[in-house]
N, C-alpha and C positions, 0 to 999 in steps of 0.2 A: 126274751127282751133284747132290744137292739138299742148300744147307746154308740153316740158321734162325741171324737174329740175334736177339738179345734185349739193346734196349738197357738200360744206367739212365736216370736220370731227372735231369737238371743244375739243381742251385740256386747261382745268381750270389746271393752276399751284399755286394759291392762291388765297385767300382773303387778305386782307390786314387791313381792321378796322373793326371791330367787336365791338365795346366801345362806338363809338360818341361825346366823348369827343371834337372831334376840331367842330361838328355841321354837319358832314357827317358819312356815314356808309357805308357798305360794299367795294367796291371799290376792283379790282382783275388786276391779270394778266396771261391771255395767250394766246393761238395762233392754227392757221388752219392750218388742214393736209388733203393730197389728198384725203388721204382714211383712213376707208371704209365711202361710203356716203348713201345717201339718196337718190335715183332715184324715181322722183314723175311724172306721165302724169296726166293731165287733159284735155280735151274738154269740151265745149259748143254747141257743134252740134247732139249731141246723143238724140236719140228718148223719152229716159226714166234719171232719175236721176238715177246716181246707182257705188256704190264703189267697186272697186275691190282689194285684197290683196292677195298673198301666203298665203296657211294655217298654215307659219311661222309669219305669220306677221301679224296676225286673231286682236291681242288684242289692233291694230291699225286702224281697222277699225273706232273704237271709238272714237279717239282722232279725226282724217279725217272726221268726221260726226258733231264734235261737233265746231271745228276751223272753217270747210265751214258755218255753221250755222252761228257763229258770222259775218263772213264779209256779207254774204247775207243778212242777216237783217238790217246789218249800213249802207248797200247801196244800200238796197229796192231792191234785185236781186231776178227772179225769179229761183230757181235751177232746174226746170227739161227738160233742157235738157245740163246737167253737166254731166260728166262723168271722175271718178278719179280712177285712178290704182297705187298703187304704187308697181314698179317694184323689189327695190329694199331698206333695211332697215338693219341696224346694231342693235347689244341688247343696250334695254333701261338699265335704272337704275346703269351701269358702270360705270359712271362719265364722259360720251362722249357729255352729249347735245345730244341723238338720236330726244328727242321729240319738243326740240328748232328749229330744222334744218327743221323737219318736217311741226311742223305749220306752217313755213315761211314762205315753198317750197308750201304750199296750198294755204297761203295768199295770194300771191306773186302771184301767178299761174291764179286764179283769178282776179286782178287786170290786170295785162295785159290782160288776154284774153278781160275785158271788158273795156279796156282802161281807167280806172281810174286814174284820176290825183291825187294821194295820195302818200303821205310818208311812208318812209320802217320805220319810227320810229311810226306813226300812226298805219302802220300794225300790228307793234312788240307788240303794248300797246293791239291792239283789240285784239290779240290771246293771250295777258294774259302769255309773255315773257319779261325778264331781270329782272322781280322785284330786284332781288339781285344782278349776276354778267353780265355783258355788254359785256361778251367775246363772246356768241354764235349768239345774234341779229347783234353785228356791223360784226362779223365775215364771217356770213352769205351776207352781202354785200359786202365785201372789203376782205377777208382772211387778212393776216401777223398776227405780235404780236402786240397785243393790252394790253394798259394801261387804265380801265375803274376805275373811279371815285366816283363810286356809289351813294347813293340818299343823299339828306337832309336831316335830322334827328331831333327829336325833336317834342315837341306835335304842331301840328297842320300842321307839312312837311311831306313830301312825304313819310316817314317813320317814326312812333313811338315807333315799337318794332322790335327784332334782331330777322328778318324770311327768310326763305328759299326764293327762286323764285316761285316757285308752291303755297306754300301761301302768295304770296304776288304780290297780281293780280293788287290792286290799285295803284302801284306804278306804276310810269314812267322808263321806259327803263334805266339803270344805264349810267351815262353820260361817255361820252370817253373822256380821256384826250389826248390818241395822239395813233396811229399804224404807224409800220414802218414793210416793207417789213423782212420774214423771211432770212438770206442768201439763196440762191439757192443750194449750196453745202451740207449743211447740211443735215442730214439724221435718220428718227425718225422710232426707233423699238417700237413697239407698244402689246404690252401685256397684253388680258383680260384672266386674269387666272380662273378654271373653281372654283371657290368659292362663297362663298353666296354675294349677288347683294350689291352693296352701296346703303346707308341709302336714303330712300323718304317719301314720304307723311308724313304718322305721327311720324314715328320716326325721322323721318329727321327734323321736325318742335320740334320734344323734343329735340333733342341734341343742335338745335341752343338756345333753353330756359332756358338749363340746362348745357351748357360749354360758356356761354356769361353774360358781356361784357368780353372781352378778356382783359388784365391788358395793361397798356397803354407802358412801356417800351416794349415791347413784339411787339407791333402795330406801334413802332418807331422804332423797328428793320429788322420788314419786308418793313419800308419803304425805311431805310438805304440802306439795300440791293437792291433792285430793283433800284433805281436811280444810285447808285454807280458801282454796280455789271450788273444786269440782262440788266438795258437799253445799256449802253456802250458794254457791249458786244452783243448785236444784233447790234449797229451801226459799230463795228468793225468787225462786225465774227469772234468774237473771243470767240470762243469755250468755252475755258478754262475758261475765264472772268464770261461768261454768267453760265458757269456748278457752280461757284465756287458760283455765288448768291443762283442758284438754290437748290441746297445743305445745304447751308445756311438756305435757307426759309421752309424745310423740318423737322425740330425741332423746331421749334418757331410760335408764333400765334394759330390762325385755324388750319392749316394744321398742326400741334404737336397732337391736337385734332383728327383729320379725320383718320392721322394713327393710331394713340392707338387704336381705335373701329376695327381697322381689322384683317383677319384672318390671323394669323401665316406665311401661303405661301406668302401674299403681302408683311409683313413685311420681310420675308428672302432675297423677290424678291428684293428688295430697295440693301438689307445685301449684298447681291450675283452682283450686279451692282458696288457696292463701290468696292467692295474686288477685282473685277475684273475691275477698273481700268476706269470705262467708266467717262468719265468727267461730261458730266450734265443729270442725272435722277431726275426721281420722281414718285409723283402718282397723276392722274388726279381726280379733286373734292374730293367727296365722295369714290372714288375707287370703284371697286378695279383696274381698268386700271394703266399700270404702261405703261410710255415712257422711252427708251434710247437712247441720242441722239447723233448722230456719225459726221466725218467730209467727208465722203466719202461715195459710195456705196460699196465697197469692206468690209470694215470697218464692216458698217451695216450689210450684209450678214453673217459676220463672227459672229458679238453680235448675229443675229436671230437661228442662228445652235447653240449658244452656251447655250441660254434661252431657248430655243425648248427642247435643253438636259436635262437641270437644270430642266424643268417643265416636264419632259417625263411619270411622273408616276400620275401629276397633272391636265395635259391638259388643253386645252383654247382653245383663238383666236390670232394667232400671226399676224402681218401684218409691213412689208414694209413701211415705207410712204415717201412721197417728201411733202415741205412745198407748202400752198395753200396761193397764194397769190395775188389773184383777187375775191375770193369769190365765189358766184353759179352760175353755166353754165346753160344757158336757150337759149334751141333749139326749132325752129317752125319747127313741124315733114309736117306739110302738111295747 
């Protein structure tokens, strides 16, 4: 049997605690988009083990070698006669989740084929995803906007120090406190400008060491906002509502931190969004991925000619998107 995954596409619009102070930590929010995804095949009927990649997408080989490995060993699987391609992949280190989506669509991919009765939270934990934020594992099942909770905190809980998700493999999947479908109308420009990658591995573990705990007014601000602002306007589709948290939560906290560390074109990009009137932007993680997000498809079109011009001399990745609100499409090719 041969099945196809088809990821979404994860946008982090914040963290929310960084301190610990109330006995929890990290905790985020944000939300799935069509595109661009993750197109993953696998079989179990192939003569020989053996992975296959675009020579664009060489440096994934690795991760796909080392994710199959964990599940086949927790469930005594013999791998050779696996066979994994992945068709299709977005760049890593953007602030998209490329490599959350991936291990899922591997894990995932595997369990069905071998009809495993196991959980997508058990999967998320063995491929060593959510330590920090909850947006890309639960997203991966269910798409909309999601409100994750993040861990326990505290010597001897699920977390003791303020780390990234990449180091911080022992933790448990960050807990969800609720998703709700994205409006359907809405419409998200999406923006990897052609600039140096957002912060990982070991820088990304300094800056969480060296701009944390976050002061606690600051972490009662972004909670302000998202309950008041960000949530009511997804339950209303109300644009404006939801733009005006968004914006809000773009100066304050974490995310005050993630844009200072960027280069000049992300920050004009943000400048150049406001000035021209668009209601809710930001930047995804780390960045440098920047979203605009419109109430119509005309609307959008119009924002993507007009970024397209503004970065004409900068270049990137522009894309379209509709909100994902079911999660990952998994087809049996044969």
């Amino acid at each position: 049997m041969k099945i196809r995954v088809t990821t979404p596409c994860r946008i982090h619009l914040s963290l929310i605690d960084e301190n610990g102070y109330t006995g929890r930590v990290d905790g985020g929010i944000g939300l799935m988009l069509d595109r661009p995804n993750v197109v993953f095949e696998a079989s179990n009927s192939a003569e020989e083990f053996k992975i296959e990649a675009h020579r664009y997408y060489r440096e994934s080989i690795d991760v796909i070698n080392e994710k199959a490995s964990k599940v086949f060993k927790a469930f005594k699987i013999d791998n050779k006669n696996f066979h994994f391609h992945l068709k299709q992949y977005y760049p890593s280190h953007v602030g998209l989740g490329s490599k959350t989506q991936l291990s899922l669509a591997i894990a995932t991919s595997i369990a069905k084929l071998k009809n495993l009765d196991v959980s997508h939270k058990t999967l998320t934990k063995l491929v060593e995803r959510g330590g920090t934020s909850g947006i890309g594992w639960r997203g991966f099942e269910t798409g909309g906007f999601i409100l994750d909770g993040g861990h326990d905190f505290g010597k001897g809980r699920e977390k003791e120090t303020f780390l990234p998700s990449s180091a911080a493999n022992a933790a448990d999947p960050a807990l969800t406190i609720l998703r709700y479908n994205i409006p359907e109308h809405w419409r998200f420009v999406l923006v990897i400008p052609s600039v140096k990658k957002g912060a990982y591995g070991d820088e990304e573990v300094s800056i969480f060491q060296s701009h944390t705990p976050i002061p606690r007014k600051e972490v009662n601000e972004v909670s302000h906002q998202i309950l008041m602002k960000i949530i009511p306007g997804i339950l209303k589709g109300d644009l404006g509502c939801f733009g005006e948290g968004l914006r809000n939560i773009q100066s304050i906290g974490f995310k005050k931190i993630e844009i200072e560390l960027q280069h000049n074109i992300v920050k004009n990009l943000l400048q150049f969004m406001k000035d021209h009137g668009v209601k809710a932007y930001g930047m995804s993680s780390f960045g440098p991925s920047v979203i605009g997000i419109t109430e119509s498809q005309n609307e959008a079109k119009k924002l993507l000619r007009t970024v397209k011009n503004h970065l004409k001399h900068t270049g990137g990745h522009f894309y379209l998107c509709k909100p994902n609100n079911t999660g990952a499409k998994f087809e049996i090719l044969d």
